[in-house]
C-alpha positions as CSV (number, residue, x, y, z in Angstrom):
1,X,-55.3,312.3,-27.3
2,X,-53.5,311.8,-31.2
3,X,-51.8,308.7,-31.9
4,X,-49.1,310.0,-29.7
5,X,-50.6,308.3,-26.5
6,X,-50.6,308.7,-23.0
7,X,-48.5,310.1,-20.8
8,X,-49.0,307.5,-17.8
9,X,-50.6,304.3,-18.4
10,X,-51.6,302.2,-14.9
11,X,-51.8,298.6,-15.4
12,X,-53.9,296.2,-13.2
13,X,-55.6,292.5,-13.6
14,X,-59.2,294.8,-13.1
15,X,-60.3,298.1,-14.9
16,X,-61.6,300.7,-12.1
17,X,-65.1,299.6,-13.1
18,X,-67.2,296.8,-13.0
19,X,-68.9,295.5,-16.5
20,X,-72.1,294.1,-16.6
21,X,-73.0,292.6,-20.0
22,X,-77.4,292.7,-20.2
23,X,-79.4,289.7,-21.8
24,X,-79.6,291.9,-25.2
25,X,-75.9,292.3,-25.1
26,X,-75.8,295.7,-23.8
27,X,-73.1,296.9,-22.0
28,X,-72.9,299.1,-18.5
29,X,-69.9,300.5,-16.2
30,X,-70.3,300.6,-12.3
31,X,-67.0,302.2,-10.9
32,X,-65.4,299.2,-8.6
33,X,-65.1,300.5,-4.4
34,X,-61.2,299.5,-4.8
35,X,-58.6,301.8,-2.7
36,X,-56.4,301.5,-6.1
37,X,-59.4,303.4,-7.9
38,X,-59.9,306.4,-5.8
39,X,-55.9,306.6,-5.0
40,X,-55.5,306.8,-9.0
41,X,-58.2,308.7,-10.6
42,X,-57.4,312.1,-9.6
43,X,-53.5,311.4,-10.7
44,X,-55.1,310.1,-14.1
45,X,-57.4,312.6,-14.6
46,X,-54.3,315.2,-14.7
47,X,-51.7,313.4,-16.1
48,X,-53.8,312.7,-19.3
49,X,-53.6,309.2,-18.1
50,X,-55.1,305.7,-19.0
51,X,-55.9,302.6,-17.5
52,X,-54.8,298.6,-18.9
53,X,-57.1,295.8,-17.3
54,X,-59.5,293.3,-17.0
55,X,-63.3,293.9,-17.6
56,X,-64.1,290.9,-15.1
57,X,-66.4,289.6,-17.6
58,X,-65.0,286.7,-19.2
59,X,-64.5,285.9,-23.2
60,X,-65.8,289.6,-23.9
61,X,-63.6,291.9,-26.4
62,X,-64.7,295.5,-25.5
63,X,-63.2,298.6,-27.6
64,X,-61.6,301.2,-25.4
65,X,-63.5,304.0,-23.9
66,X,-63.6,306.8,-21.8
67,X,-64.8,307.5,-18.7
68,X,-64.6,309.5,-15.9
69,X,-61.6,311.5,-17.3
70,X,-59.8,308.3,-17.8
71,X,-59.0,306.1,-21.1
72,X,-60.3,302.6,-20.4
73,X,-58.1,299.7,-22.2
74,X,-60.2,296.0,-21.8
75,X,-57.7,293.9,-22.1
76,X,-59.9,290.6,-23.1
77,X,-59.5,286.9,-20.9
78,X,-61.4,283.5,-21.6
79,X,-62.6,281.4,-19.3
80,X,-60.4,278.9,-20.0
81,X,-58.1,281.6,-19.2
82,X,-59.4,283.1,-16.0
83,X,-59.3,279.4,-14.8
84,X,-55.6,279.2,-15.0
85,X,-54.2,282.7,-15.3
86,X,-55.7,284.4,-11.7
87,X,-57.8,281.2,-10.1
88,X,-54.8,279.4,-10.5
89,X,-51.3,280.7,-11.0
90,X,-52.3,284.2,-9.4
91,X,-54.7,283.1,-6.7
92,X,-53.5,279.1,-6.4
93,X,-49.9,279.5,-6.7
94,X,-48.7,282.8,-6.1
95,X,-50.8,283.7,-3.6
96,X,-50.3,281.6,-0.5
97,X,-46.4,281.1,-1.6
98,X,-46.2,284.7,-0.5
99,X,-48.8,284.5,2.2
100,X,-46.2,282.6,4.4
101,X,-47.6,279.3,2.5
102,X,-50.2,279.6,5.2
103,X,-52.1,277.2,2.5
104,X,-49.8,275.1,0.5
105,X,-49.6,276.5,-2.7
106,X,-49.9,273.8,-6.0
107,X,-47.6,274.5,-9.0
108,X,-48.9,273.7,-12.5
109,X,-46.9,274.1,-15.7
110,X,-50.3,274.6,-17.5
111,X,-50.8,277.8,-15.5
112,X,-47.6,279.2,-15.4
113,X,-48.0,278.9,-19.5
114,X,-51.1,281.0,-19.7
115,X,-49.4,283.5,-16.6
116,X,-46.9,284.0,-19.1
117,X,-49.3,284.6,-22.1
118,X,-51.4,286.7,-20.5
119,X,-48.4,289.0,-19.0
120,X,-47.4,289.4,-22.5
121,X,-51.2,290.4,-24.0
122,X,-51.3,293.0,-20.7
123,X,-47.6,294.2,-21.9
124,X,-48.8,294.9,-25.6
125,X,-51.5,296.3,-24.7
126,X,-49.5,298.5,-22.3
127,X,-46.9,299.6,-25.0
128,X,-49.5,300.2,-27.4
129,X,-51.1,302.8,-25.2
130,X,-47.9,305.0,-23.6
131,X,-46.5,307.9,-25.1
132,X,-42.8,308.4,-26.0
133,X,-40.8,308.9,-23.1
134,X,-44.2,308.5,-21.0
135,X,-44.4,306.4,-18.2
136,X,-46.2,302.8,-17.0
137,X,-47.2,301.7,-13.5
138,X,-47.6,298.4,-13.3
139,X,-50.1,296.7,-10.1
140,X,-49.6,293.7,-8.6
141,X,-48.6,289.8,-8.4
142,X,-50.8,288.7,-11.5
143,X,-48.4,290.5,-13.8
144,X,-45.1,290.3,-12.4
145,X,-43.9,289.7,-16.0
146,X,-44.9,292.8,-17.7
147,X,-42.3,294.7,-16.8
148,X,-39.5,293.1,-18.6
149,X,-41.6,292.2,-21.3
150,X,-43.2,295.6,-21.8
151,X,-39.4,297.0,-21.2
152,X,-38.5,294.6,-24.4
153,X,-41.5,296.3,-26.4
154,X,-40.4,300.1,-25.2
155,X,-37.1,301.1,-24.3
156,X,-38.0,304.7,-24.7
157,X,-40.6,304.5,-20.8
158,X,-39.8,304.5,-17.4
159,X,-41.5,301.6,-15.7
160,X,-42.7,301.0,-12.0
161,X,-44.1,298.0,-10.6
162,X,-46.1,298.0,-7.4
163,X,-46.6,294.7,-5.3
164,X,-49.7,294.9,-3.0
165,X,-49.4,291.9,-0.9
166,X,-46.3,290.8,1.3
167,X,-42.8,289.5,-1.1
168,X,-41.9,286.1,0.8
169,X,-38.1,285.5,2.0
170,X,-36.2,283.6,-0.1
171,X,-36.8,280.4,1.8
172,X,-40.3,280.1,0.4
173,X,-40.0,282.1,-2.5
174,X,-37.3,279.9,-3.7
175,X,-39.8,276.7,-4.0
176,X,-41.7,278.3,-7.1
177,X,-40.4,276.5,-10.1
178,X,-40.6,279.6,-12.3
179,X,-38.5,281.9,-9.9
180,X,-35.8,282.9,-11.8
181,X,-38.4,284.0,-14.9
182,X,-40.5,285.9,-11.6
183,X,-37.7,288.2,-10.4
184,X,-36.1,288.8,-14.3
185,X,-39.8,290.2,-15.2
186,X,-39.8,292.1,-11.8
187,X,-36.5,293.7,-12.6
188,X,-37.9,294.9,-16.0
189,X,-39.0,298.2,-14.0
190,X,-37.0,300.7,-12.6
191,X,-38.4,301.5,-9.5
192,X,-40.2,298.1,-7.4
193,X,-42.6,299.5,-5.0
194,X,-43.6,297.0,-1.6
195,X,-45.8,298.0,1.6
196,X,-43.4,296.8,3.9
197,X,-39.4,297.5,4.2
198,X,-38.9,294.0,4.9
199,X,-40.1,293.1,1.7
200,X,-38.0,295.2,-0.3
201,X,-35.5,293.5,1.5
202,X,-36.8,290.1,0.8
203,X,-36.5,290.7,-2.9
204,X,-32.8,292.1,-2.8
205,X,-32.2,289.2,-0.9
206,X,-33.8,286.7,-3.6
207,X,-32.2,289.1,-6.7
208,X,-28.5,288.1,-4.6
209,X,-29.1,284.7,-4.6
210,X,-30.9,283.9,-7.4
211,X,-29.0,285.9,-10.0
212,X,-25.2,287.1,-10.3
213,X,-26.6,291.3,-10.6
214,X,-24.8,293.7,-7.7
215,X,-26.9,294.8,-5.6
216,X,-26.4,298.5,-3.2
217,X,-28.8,298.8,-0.6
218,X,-32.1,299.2,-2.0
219,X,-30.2,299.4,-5.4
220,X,-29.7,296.8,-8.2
221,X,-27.5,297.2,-11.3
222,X,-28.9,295.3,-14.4
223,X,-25.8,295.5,-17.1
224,X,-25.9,296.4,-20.7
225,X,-26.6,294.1,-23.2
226,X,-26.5,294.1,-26.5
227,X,-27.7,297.7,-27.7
228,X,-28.9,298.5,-23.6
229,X,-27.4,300.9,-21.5
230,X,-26.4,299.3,-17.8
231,X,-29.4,300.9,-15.7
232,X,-30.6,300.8,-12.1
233,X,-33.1,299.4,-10.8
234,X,-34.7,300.6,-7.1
235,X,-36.8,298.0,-4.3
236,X,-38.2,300.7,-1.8
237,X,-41.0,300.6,0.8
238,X,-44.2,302.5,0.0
239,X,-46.9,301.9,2.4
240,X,-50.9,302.0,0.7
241,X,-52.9,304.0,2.5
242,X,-57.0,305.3,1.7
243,X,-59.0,308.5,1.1
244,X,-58.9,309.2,5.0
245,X,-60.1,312.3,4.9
246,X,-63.0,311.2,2.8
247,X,-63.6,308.4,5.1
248,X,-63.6,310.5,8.4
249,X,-66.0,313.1,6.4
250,X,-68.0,310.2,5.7
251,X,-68.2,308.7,9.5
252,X,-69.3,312.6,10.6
253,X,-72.1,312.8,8.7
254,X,-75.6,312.8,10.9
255,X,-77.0,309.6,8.8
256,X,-73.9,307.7,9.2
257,X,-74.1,308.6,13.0
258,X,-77.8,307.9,13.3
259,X,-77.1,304.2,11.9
260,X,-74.2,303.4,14.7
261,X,-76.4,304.1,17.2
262,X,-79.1,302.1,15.6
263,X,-76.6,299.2,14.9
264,X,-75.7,299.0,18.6
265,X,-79.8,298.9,19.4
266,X,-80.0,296.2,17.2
267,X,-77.4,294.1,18.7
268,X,-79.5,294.3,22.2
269,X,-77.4,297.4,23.2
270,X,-74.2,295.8,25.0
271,X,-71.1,297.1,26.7
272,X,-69.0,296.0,24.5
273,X,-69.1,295.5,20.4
274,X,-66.0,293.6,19.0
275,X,-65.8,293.8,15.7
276,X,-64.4,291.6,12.6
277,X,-64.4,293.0,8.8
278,X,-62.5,290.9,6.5
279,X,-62.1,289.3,3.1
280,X,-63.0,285.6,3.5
281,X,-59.4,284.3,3.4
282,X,-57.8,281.8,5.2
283,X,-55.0,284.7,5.5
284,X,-56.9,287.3,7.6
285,X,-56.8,284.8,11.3
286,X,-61.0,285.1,11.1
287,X,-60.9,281.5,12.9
288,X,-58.1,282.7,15.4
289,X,-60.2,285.7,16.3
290,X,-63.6,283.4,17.0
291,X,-61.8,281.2,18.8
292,X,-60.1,283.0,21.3
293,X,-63.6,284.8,21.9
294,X,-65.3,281.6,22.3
295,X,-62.2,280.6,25.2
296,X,-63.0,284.1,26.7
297,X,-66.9,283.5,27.5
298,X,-66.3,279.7,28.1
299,X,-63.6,281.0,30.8
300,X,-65.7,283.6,31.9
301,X,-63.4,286.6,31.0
302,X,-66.4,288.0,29.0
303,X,-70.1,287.2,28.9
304,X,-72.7,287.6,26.7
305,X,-75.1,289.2,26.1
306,X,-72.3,292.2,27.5
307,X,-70.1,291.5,24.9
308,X,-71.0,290.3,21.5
309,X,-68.6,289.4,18.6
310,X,-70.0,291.1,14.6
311,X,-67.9,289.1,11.9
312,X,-68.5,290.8,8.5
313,X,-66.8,288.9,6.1
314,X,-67.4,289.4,2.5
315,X,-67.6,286.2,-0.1
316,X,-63.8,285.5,-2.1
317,X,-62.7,283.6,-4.5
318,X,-65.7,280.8,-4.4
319,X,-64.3,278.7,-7.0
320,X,-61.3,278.3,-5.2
321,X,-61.1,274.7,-3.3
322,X,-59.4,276.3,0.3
323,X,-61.9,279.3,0.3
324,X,-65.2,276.9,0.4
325,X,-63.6,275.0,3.2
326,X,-62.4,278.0,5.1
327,X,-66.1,279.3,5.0
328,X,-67.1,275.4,5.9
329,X,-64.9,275.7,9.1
330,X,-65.8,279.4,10.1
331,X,-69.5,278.5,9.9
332,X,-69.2,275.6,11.8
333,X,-67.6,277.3,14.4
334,X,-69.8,280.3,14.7
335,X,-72.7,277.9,15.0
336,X,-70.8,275.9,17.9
337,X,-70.5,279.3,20.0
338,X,-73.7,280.2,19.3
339,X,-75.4,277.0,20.8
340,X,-73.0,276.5,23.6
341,X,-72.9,280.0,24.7
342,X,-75.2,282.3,23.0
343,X,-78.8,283.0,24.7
344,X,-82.4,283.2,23.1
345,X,-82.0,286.0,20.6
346,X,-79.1,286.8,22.0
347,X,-76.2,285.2,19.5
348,X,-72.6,285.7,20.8
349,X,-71.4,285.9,17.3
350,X,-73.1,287.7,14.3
351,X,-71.6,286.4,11.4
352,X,-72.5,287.9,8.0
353,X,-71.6,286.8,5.1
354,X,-71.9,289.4,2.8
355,X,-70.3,292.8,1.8
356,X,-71.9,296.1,2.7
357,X,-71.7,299.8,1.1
358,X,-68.9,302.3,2.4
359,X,-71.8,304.1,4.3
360,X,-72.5,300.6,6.8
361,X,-69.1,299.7,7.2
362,X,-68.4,303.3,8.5
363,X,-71.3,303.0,10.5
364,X,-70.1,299.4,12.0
365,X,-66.9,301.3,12.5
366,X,-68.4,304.0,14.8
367,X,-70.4,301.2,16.7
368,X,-67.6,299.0,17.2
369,X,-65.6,299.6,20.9
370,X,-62.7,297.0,19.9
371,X,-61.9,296.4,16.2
372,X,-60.0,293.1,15.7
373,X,-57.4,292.9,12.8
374,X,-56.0,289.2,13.2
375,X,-54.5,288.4,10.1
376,X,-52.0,285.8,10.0
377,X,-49.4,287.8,6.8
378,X,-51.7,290.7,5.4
379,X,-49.4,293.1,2.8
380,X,-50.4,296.4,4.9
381,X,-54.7,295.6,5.6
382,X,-56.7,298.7,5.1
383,X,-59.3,298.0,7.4
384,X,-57.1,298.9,9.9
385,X,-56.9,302.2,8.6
386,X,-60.3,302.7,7.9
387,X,-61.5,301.9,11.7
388,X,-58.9,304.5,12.6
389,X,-60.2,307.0,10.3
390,X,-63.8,306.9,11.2
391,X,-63.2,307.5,14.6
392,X,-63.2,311.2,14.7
393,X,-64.3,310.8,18.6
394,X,-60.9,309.2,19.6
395,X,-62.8,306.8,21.4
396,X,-62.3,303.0,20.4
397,X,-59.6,300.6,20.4
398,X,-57.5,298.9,17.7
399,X,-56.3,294.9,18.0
400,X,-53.8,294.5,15.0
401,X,-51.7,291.9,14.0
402,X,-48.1,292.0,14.1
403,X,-48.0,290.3,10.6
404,X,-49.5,293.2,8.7
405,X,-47.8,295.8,7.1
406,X,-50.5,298.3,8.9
407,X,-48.3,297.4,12.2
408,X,-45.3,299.1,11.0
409,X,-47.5,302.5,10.8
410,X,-49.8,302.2,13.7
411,X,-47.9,301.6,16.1
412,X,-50.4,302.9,18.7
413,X,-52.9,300.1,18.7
414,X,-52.6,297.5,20.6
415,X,-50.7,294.7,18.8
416,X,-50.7,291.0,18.7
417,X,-49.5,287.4,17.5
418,X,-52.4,286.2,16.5
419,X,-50.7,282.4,16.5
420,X,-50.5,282.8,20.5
421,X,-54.0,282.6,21.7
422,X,-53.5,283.2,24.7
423,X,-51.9,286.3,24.0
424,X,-54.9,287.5,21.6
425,X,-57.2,286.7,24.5
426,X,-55.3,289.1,27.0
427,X,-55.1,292.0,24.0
428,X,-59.0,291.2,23.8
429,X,-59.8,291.9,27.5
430,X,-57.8,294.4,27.4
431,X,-59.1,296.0,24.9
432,X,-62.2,295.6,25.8
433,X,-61.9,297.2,29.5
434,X,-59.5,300.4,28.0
435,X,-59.2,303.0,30.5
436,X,-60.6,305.8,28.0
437,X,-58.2,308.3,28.6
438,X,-55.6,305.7,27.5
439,X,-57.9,304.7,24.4
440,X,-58.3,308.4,23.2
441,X,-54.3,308.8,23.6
442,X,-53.3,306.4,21.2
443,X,-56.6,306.8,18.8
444,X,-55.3,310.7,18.0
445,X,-51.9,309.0,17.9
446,X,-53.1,306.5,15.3
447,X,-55.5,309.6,13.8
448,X,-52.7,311.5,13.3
449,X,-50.6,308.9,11.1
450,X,-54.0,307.7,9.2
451,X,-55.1,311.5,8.2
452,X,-51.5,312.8,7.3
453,X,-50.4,309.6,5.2
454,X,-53.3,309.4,3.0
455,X,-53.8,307.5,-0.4
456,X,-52.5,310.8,-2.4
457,X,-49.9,311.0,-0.5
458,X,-48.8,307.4,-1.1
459,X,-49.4,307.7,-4.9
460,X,-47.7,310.8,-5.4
461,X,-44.6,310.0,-3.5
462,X,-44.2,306.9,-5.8
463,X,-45.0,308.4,-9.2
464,X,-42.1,311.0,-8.1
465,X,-39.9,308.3,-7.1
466,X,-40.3,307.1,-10.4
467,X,-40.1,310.7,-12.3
468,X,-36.4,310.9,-10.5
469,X,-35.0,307.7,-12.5
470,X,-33.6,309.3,-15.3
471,X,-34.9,308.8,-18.6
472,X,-33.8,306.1,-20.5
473,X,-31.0,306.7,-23.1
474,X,-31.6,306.2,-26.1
475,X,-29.2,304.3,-28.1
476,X,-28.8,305.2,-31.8
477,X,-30.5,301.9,-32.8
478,X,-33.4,302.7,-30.6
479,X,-33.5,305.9,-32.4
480,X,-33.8,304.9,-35.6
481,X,-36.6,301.9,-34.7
482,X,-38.9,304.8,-33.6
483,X,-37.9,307.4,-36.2
């Protein structure tokens, strides 16, 4: 590229790859296994495209580079500022406010500060990188400011915002003291992408109340001001989705075939494997899930060693105070099934704590009979999708949660209130006795939704919901600052 930039810029709190800084200060790249990545690179490859973010190495000021086809943009963060911006505000506040305040969330005036600082540094950044007339995407709740303030910095780009986890209702969205500054730096964008319809909805609801705009529908008129043109601004549903077909390529393969059937040898060959894979949050139900297993043996409903429980649930945010004790309570009560009802070698539960390569998990995938997505508010869970994928012999069953926004889309599996344990105990059993003529029937169902609604799919309808809002006018004064 000249000076002129680049014709899309995506915006995220991490780069697509992973830095690692060596004792003699040398610096290397590992491309991150995010769903974000490999739903972008392809788009940014093509569109001449780069990429705003985080290194993840704190108090480190990297040039950009280029990699992969893509322009890499560090944007720099202390620790001081990692601290506060995203293990506070982001993960602290934010967060569990629009995780159904599952955890209370704490409010700090200190973090909101450096939110807003670091919003603005990702916004300059942002405007310094985009062509004229190009176009930004902006990812996620740690910069829910940039789009107003990059829109103050460059009138000339259209700007969309995408939110990955679920937009509370107003009830609890109304208790965050820095609301009105939240939805006025949404509303910098034109189009506000969410996975579920109901939180599109959420946020026209909060824009109604908590500012005097009109609102249409999914539609919300911002009016001119000052040298501004009156534009519109769009909240639609956009459901995430992953590489599928990659995925189900992935689960075919004779190695990744070879290692389900060794997993299942491994685990003392039972009837039945019910499988967990989660972030360790106190969002995804984990403790729900062990629970209502450990009511099923002590009632008798299953018995080991026919059935055993895998829990793969990979380490999170450790220097977060409610993520140490969430890992405190899982373990305890993993360790109390075990001893109760688990037999010499023969655990109930296999709880690891740890994350695994793309290769395992699709191998877990392929050994699992039941695959148990509890979450208590999950923005769509991709998990879901990925169990669904790499089950190219329509065998399997899926347990999902209500509360995801994978349950508006998969409407075959079997879902569930995971708050009613009871009820997640009958969905268990039943799962985990599946007539398999019934089980295939809704896998190719849920096969068929998976493989068609892929993670191209989901970025190229949004960039071309985006393309449609026209272009900015440009005002003479605007003219004339960019002549």
């Amino acid at each position: 590229m000249g000076s002129a930039g680049y014709d899309l810029v995506v915006v995220a709190n991490r780069l697509p790859v992973d830095v690692t800084i060596g004792p003699d200060g040398d610096v290397s790249w590992d491309r991150s296994p995010g769903g974000l990545v490999t739903a972008m690179e392809p788009v940014m490859v093509e569109a001449n495209g780069a990429w705003v973010g985080w290194s993840g190495a704190p108090d480190v000021e990297l040039e950009p580079f280029d990699t992969d086809g893509m322009r890499l943009v560090p944007v720099p963060l202390s620790e001081a500022e990692v601290a506060d911006y995203y293990e506070g505000f982001s993960n602290d506040s934010l967060w569990p406010l629009y995780h159904d305040v599952i955890e209370p969330p704490t409010f700090h005036r200190q973090w909101w500060e450096v939110y807003r600082k670091v919003n603005q540094r990702f916004a300059e950044a942002a405007a310094a990188q985009v062509a004229p007339g190009g176009t930004v995407w902006v990812h996620d709740y740690q910069l829910q400011l940039v789009p107003r303030m990059l829109r103050e910095l460059r009138p000339d780009v259209r700007i969309g915002f995408f939110n990955h986890i679920p937009f509370p209702p107003l009830e609890l969205f109304a208790q965050l003291p820095w609301r009105t500054a939240v939805v006025e730096g949404l509303l910098g964008a034109d189009l506000i992408g969410f996975q579920r319809a109901g939180d599109a909805q959420n946020f026209v609801r909060v824009v109604r109340r908590l500012t005097d705009l009109t609102t249409r529908g999914q539609m919300i008129t911002v009016p001119a001001e000052g040298d501004r043109p009156e534009r519109h601004v769009r909240a639609m549903p956009f459901p995430i989705s992953i590489d599928s077909k990659k995925f189900d390529e992935l689960a075919r393969t004779p190695e990744v075939q070879a290692r389900a059937k060794e997993i299942r040898a491994e685990l003392g060959d039972p009837d039945v494997v019910l499988l967990g894979v989660d972030r360790l949050d106190y969002t995804k139900g984990i403790r729900h899930r062990i629970k209502a297993f450990g009511e099923l043996l002590e009632d008798g409903r299953l018995s080991v060693p026919e059935t055993v429980l895998v829990q793969v649930a990979s380490p999170s945010r450790e220097n977060v105070g409610a993520y140490q004790q969430l890992r405190e309570h899982v373990e305890l009560l993993v360790g109390r099934i075990n001893g109760d009802l688990g037999e010499l070698g023969r655990p109930a539960v296999h709880y690891l704590h740890h994350s695994y390569p793309m290769e395992e998990m699709a191998a877990l995938y392929l050994a699992a009979d039941v695959m148990l997505v509890t979450a208590l508010r999950d923005g769509m869970n991709l998990v879901a999708k990925e169990y669904v994928a790499a089950r190219s012999d329509d065998r399997g069953a899926l347990v999902l949660s209500e509360f995801t926004g994978a349950a508006d889309e998969l409407t075959s599996s079997i879902l569930v209130n995971p708050h009613d344990i009871a009820g997640l105990k009958n969905a268990m059993v039943y799962a985990a006795n599946i007539d398999p003529r019934e089980a295939r029937k809704r896998m190719r169902r849920l096969r068929r939704k998976v493989l068609e609604n892929d993670v191209a799919a989901w970025s190229h309808s949004f960039l071309s919901a985006l393309a449609a809002v026209p272009a900015p006018q440009k005002t003479q004064d605007t003219q004339e600052r960019h002549a």
